[in-house]
C-alpha positions as a Markdown table, in Angstrom:
| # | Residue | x | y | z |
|---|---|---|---|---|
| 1 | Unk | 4.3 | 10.8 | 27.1 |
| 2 | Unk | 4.7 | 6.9 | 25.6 |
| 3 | Unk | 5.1 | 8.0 | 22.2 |
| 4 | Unk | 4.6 | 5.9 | 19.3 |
| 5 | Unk | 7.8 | 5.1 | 18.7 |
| 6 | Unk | 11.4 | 5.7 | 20.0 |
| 7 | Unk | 14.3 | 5.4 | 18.8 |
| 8 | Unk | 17.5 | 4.1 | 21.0 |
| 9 | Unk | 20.7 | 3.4 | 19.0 |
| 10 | Unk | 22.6 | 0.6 | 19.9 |
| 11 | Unk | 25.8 | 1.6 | 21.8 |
| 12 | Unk | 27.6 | -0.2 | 19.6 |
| 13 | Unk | 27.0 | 2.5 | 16.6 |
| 14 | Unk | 29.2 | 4.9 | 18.5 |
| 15 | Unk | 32.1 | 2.9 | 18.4 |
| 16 | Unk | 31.8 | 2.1 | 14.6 |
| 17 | Unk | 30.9 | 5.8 | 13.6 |
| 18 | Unk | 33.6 | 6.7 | 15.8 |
| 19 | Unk | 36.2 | 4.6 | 14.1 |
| 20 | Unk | 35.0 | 5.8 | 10.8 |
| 21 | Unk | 35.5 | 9.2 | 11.2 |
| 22 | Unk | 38.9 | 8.4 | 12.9 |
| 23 | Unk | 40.2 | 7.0 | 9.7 |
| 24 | Unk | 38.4 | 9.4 | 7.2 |
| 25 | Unk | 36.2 | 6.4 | 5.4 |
| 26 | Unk | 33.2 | 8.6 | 5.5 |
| 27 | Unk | 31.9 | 7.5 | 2.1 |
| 28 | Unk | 30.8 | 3.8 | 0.6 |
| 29 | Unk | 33.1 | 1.4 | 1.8 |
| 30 | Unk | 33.8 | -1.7 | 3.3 |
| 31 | Unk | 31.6 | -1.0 | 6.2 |
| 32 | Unk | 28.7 | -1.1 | 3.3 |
| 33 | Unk | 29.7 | -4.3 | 2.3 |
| 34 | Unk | 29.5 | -5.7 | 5.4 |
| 35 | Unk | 26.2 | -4.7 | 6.0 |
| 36 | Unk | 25.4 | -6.0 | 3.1 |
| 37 | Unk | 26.3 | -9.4 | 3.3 |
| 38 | Unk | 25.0 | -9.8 | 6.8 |
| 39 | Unk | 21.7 | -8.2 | 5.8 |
| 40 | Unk | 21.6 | -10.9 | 2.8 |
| 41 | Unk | 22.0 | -13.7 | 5.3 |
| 42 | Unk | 18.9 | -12.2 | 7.2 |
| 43 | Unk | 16.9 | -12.8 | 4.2 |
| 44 | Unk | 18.2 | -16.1 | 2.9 |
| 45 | Unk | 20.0 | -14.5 | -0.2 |
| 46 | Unk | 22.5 | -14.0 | -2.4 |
| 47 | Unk | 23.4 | -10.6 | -2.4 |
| 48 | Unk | 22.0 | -7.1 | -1.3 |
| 49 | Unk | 22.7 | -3.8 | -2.7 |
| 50 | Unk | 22.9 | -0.9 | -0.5 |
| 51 | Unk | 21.1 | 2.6 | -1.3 |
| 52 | Unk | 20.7 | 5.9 | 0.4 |
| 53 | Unk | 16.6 | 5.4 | 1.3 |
| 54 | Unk | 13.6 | 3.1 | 1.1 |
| 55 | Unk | 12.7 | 5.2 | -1.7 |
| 56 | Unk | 16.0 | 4.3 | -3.8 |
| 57 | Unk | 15.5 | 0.6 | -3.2 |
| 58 | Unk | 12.2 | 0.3 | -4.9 |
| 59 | Unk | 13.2 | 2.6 | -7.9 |
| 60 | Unk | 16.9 | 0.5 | -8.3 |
| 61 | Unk | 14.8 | -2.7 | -8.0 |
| 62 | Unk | 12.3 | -1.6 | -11.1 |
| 63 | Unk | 15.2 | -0.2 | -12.7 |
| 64 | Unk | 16.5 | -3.4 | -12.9 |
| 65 | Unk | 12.8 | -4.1 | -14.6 |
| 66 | Unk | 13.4 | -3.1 | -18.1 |
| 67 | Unk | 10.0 | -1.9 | -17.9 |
| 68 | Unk | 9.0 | 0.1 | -21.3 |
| 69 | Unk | 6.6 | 3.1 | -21.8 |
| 70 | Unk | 3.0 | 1.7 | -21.3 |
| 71 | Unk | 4.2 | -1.2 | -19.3 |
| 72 | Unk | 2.1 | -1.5 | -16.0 |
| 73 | Unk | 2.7 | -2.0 | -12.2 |
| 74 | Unk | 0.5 | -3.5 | -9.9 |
| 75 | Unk | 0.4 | -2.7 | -6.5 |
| 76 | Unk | -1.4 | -2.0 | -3.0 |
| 77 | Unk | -3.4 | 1.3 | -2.6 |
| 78 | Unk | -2.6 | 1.2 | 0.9 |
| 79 | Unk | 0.7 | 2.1 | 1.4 |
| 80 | Unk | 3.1 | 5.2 | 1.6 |
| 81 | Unk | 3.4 | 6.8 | -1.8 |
| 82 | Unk | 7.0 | 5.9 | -2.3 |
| 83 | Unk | 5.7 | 3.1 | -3.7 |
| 84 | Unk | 3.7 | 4.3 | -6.4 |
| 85 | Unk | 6.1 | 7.3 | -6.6 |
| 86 | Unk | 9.1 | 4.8 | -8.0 |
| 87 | Unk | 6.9 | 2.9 | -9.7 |
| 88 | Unk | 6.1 | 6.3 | -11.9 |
| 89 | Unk | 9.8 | 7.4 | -11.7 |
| 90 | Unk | 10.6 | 4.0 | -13.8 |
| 91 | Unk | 7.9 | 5.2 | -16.6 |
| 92 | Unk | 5.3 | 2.5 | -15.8 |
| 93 | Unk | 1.5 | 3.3 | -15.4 |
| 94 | Unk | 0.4 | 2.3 | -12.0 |
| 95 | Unk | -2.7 | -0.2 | -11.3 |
| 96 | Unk | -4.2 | -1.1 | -7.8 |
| 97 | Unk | -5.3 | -4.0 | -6.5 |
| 98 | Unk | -7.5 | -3.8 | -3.4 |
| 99 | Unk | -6.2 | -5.1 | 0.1 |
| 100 | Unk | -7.4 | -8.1 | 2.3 |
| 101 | Unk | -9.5 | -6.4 | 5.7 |
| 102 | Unk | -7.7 | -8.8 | 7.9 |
| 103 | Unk | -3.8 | -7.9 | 7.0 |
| 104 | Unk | -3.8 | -4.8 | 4.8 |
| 105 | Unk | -1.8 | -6.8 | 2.4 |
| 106 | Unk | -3.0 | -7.5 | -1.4 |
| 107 | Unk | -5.1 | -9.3 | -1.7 |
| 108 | Unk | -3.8 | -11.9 | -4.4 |
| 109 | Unk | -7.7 | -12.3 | -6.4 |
| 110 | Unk | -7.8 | -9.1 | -6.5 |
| 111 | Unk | -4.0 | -8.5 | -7.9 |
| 112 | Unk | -5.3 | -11.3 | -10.9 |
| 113 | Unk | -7.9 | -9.1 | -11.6 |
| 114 | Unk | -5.8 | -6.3 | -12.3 |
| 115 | Unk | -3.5 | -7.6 | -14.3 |
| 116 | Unk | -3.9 | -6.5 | -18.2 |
| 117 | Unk | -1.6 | -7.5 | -21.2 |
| 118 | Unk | 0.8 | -4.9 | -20.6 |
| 119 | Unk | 1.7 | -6.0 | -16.7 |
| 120 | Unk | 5.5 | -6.6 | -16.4 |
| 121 | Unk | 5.8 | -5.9 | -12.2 |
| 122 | Unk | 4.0 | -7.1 | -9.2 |
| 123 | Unk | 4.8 | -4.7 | -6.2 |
| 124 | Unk | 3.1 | -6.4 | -2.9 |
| 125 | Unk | 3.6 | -4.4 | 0.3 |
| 126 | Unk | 4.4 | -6.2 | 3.6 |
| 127 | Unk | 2.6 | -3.2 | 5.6 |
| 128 | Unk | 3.0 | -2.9 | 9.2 |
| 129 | Unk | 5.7 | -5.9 | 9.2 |
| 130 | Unk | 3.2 | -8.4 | 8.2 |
| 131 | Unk | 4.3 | -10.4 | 5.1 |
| 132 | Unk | 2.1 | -10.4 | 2.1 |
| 133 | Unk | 0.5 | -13.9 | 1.1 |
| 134 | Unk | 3.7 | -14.3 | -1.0 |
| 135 | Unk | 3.2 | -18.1 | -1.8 |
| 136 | Unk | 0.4 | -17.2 | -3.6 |
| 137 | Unk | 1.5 | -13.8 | -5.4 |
| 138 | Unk | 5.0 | -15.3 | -6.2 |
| 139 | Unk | 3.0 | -18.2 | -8.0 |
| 140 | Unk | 0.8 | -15.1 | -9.7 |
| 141 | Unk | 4.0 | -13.7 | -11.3 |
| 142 | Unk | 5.5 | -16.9 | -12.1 |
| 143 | Unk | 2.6 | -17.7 | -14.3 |
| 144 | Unk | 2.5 | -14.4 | -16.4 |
| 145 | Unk | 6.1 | -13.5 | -16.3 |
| 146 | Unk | 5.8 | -10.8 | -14.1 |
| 147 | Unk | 9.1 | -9.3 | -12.4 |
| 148 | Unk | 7.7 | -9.5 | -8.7 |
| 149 | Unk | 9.3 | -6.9 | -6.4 |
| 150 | Unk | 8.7 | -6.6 | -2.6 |
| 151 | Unk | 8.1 | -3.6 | -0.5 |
| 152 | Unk | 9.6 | -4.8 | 2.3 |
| 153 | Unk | 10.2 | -1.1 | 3.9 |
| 154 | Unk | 8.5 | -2.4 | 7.0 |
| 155 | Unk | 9.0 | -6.0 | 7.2 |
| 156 | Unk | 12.8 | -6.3 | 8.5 |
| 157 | Unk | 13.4 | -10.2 | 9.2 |
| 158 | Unk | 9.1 | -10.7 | 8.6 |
| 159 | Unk | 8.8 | -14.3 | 7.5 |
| 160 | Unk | 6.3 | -16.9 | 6.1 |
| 161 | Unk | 7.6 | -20.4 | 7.6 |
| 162 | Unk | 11.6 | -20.6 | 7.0 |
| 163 | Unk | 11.6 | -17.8 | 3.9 |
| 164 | Unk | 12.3 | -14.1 | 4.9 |
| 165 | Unk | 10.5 | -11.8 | 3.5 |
| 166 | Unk | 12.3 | -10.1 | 0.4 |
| 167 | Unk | 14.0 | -13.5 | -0.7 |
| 168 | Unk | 11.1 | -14.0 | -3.1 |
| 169 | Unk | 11.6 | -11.5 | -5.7 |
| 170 | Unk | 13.2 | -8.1 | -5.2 |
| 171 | Unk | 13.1 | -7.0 | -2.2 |
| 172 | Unk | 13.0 | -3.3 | -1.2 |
| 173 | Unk | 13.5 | -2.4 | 2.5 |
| 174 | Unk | 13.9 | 1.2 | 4.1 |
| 175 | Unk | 16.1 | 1.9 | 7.3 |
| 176 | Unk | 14.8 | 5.5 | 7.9 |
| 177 | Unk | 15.1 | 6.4 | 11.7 |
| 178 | Unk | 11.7 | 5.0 | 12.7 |
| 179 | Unk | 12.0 | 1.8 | 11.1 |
| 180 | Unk | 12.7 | -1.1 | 13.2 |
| 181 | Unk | 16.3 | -1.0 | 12.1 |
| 182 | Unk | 18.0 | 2.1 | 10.7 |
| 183 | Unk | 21.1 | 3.4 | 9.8 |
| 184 | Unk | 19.4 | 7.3 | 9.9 |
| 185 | Unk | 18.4 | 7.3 | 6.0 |
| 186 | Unk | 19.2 | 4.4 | 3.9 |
| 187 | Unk | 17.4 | 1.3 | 2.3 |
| 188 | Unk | 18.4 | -2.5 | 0.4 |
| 189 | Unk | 17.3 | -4.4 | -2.3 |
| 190 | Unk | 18.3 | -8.1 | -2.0 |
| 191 | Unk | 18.1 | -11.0 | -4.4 |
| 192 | Unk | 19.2 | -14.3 | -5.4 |
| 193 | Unk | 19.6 | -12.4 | -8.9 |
| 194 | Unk | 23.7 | -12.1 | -9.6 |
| 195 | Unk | 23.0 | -10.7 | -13.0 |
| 196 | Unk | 19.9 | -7.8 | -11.4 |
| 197 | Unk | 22.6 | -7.7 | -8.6 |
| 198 | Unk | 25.9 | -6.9 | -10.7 |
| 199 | Unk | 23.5 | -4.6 | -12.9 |
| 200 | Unk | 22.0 | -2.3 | -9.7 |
| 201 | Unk | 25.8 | -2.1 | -7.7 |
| 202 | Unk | 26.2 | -0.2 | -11.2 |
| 203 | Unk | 23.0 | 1.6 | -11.9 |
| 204 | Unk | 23.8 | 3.3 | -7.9 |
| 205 | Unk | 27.3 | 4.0 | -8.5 |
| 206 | Unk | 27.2 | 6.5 | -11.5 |
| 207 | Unk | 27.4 | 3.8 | -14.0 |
| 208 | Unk | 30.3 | 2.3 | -13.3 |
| 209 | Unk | 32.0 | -0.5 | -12.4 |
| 210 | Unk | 35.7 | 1.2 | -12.8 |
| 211 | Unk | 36.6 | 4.6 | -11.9 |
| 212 | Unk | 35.5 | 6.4 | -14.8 |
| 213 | Unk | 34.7 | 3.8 | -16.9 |
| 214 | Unk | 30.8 | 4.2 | -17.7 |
| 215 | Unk | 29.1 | 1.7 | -18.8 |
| 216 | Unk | 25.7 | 3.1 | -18.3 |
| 217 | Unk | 23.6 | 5.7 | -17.5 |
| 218 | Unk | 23.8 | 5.7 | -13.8 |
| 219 | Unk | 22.8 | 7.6 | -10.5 |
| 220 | Unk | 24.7 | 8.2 | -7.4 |
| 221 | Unk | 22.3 | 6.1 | -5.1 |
| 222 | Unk | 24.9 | 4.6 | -2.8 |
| 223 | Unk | 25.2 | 4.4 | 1.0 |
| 224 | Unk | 27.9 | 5.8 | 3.3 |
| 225 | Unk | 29.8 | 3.8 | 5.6 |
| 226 | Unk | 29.0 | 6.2 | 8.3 |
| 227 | Unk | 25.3 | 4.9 | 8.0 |
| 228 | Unk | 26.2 | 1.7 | 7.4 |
| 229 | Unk | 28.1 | 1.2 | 10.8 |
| 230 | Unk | 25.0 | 2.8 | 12.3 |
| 231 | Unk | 23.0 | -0.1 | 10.2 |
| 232 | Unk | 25.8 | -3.1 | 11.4 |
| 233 | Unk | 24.7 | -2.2 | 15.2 |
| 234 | Unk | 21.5 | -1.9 | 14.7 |
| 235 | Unk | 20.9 | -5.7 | 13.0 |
| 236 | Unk | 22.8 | -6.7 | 15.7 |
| 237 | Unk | 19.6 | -6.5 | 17.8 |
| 238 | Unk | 17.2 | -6.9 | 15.2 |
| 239 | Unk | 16.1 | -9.9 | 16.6 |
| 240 | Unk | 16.0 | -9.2 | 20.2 |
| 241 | Unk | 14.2 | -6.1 | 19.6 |
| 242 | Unk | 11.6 | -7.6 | 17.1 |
| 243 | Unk | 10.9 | -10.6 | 19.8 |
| 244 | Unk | 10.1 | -7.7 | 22.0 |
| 245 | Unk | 7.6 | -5.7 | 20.0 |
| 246 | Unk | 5.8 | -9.2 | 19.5 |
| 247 | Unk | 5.8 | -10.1 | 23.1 |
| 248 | Unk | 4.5 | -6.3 | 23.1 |
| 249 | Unk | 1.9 | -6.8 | 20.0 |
| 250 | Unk | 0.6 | -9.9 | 22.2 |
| 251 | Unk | 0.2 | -8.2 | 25.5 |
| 252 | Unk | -1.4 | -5.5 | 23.9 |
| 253 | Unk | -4.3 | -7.7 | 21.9 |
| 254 | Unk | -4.9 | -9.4 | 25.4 |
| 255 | Unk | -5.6 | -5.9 | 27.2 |
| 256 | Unk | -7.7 | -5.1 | 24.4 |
| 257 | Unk | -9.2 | -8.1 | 23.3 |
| 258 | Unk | -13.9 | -7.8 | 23.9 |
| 259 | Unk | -13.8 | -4.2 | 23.2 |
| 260 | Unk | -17.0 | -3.0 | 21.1 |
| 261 | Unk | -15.9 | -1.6 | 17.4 |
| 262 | Unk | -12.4 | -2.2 | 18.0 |
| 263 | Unk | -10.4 | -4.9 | 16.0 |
| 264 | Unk | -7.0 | -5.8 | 17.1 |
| 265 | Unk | -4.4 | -6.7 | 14.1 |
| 266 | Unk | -4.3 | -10.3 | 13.0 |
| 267 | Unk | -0.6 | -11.6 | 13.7 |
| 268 | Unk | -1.6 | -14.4 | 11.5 |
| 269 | Unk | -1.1 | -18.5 | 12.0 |
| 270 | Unk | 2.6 | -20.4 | 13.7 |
| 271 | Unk | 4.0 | -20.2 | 10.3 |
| 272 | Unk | 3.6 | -16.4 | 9.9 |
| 273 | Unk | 6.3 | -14.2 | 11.8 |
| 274 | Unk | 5.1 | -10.5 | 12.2 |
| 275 | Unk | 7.5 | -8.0 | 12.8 |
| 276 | Unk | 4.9 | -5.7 | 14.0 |
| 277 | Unk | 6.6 | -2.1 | 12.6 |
| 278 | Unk | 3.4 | -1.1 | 13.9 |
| 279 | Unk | 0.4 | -2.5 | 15.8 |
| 280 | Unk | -2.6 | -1.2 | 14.3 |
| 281 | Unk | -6.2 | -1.7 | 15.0 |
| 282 | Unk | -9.4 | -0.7 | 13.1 |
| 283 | Unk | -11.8 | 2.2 | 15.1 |
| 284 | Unk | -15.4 | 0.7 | 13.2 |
| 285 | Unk | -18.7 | 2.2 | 13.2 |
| 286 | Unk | -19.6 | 0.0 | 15.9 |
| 287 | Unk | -16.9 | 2.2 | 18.3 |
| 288 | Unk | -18.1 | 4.7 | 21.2 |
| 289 | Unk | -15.5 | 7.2 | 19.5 |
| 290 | Unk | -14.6 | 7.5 | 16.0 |
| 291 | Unk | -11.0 | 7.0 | 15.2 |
| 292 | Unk | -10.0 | 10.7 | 15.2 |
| 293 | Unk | -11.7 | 11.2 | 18.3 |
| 294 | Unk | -9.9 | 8.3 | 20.0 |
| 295 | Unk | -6.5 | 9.5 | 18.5 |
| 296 | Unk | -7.1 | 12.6 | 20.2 |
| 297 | Unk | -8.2 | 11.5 | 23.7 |
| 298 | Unk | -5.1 | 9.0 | 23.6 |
| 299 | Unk | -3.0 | 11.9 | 23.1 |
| 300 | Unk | -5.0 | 14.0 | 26.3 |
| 301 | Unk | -3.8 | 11.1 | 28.5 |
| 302 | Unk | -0.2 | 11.3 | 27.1 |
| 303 | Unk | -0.3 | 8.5 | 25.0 |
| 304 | Unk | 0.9 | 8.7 | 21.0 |
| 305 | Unk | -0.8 | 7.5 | 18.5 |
| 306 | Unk | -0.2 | 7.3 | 14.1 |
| 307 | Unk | -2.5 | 7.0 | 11.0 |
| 308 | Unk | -1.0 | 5.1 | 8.5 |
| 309 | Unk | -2.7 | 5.8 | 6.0 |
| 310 | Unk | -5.2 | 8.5 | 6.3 |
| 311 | Unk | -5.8 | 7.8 | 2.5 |
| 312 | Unk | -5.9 | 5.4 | -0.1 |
| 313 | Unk | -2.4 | 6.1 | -2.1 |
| 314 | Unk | -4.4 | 7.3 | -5.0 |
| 315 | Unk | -6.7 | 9.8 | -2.9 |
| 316 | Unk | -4.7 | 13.1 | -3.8 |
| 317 | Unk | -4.9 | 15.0 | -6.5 |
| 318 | Unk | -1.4 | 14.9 | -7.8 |
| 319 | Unk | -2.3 | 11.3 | -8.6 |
| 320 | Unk | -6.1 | 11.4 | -9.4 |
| 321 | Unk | -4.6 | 13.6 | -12.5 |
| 322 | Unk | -1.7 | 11.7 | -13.5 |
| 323 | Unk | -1.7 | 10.3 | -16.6 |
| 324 | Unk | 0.4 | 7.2 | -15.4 |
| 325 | Unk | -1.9 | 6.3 | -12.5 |
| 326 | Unk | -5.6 | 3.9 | -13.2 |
| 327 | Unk | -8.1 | 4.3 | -10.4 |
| 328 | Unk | -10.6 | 2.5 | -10.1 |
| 329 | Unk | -12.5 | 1.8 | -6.8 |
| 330 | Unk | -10.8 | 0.0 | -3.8 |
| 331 | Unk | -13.5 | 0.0 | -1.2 |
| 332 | Unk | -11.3 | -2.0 | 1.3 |
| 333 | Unk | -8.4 | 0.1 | 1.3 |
| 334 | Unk | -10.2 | 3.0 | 1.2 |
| 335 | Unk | -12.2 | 1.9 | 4.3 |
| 336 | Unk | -8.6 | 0.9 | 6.3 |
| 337 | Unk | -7.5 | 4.5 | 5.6 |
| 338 | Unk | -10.9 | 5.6 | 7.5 |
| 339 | Unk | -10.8 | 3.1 | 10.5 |
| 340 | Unk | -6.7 | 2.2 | 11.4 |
| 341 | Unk | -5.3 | 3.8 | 14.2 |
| 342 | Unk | -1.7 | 2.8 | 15.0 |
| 343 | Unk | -0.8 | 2.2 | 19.1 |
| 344 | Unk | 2.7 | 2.2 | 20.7 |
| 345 | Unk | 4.3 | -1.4 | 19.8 |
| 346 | Unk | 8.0 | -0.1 | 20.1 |
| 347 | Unk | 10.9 | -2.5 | 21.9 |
| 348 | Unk | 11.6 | 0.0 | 25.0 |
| 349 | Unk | 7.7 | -0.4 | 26.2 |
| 350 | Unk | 7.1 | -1.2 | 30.2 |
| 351 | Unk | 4.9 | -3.6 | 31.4 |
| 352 | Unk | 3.2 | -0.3 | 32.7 |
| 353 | Unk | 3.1 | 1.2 | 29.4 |
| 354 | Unk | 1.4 | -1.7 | 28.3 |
| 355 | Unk | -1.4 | -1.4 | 31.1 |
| 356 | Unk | -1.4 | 2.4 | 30.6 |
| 357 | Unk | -2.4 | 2.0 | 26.9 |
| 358 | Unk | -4.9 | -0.8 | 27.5 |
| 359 | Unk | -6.7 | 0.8 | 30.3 |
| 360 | Unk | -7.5 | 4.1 | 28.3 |
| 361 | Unk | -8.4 | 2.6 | 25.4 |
| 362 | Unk | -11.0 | 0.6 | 27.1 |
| 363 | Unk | -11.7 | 3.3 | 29.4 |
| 364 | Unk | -12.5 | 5.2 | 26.5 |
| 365 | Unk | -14.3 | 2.9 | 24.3 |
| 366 | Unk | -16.2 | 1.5 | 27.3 |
């Protein structure tokens, strides 16, 4: 079976768990701290805060908001619900603003458009590793005083040109076990912020910044140094292993390129570096099979495949009747939920995997 994606810790992680345990510093500690001021330098800041998820990272980040009753967040409708699920957790009410086709990113008219009097956050999504159009969104909340926070959950070391992706506002990054790095649950926020920065090292450690000296109401959102030695090894070969699923991303767009109702993702211009956390294509109308049926014949020949998303983030009931969530209609994202199908893009790929997958999904689009 090529599965959709694999996950191979770095040997190196045994050897920094190992030594861990040996000296009993199993909770946050300097291991943390090194991760996070080598996961900084990735993205060209200041400072990053360590959490235990994804999850954590976004809600720390619009913690550090000061967002009010009423106040409103704008983000993607095509994206995992963690995002709109912190964006609720911080009391905001939650507006959409329909996705660009070609990237399933926001697209930035369309976040204008949405945006009322009682905006305070702009929550762009770098889906699939792809960075949002981030000159032009970080220009958006410039102009109306918007906090702009990045889900960047997918996007380790994405870029646009020299900037890293999560180096223009907050950014929010996961390192669950199936993300390109990982450290087995755990997440980031990182900023050029000292004041948002000294505030969410804080906010994560129960309110204080002394043992027992509470300064505010706090949470216990910090990381272990067991999972950050697993995080240290595995940034290590970030790079290597992000070069590889783009040669992979490439190779795969070339067996597939010409194929009737299939669109291959769009790894944008020389300036734009996708990190391809997945490599999805649309399954149109103008396809032999629909996406479902493809999905399934993949998975007869032994190859894996994902839907992310098989909804719009608002298309479930426990959001079409909140109170803090506007929906209005987002055709685009609604039509990306219907059509993406998500192929094998992972590091440890053969140059036979690569023909494997190709030759069915022409054989069986053909």
């Amino acid at each position: 079976m090529i599965a959709v994606t694999e996950i191979h810790v770095p040997e190196e992680a045994e050897a920094l768990v190992l030594e861990c345990l040996r000296r009993g510093a199993l909770a946050q500690g300097p291991r943390v701290a090194q991760l996070e001021d080598e996961f900084a330098a990735l993205c060209g800041v200041e400072h990053a805060v360590a959490v235990g998820n994804g999850t954590l990272a976004l809600e720390l980040a619009l913690a550090v908001a000061d967002l009010e009753p009423g106040d409103e967040v704008v983000t993607s409708p095509f994206t995992f619900v963690a995002t709109v699920n912190a964006a609720l957790a911080a009391g905001a009410t939650v507006r959409f603003a329909d996705i660009d086709p070609s990237t399933f990113n926001m697209d930035p008219d369309a976040a204008a458009a949405a945006l009322t009097e009682r905006t305070r956050a702009l929550v762009p999504v770098h889906l699939y590793g792809r960075p949002a159009p981030m000159d032009e969104l970080s220009t958006l909340a410039l102009r109306h005083d918007l906090v702009l926070v990045e889900d960047s959950a997918q996007a380790h070391g994405a870029a646009i040109g020299d900037r890293r992706t999560g180096s223009w506002g907050l950014g929010c990054f996961s390192f669950y076990a199936t993300k390109n790095m990982t450290t087995g649950e755990g997440g980031m926020v990182t900023t050029s912020d000292a004041r948002r920065a000294d505030r969410m090292r804080v906010l994560r450690n129960q309110g204080m910044r002394a043992r027992y000296q509470y300064e505010v109401v706090g949470h216990n959102w910090r990381m272990t140094d067991v999972a950050a030695s697993i995080g240290l090894a595995e940034l290590h070969v970030l790079d290597e292993r992000t070069e590889a699923r783009r040669r992979n991303a490439a190779a795969l767009s070339e067996r597939l390129a010409g194929i009737e109702g299939l669109v291959v993702p769009d790894a944008g211009g020389p300036d734009v570096r996708h990190v391809f956390h997945q490599y999805t294509v649309r399954v149109t109308d103008d396809a032999r099979l629909g996406r479902d049926e493809l999905s399934d014949a993949l998975g007869e020949q032994g190859i894996g495949s994902g839907i992310y998303y098989p909804r719009a983030a608002y298309d479930y009931d426990c959001y079409r009747t909140h109170p803090g969530v506007v929906i209005e209609p987002m055709p685009r994202a609604e039509r990306a939920a219907a059509e993406v199908l998500s192929l094998p893009v992972h590091p440890f790929l053969s140059d036979g995997d690569l023909d494997r997958i190709g030759d069915a999904v022409r054989s069986l689009l053909s």
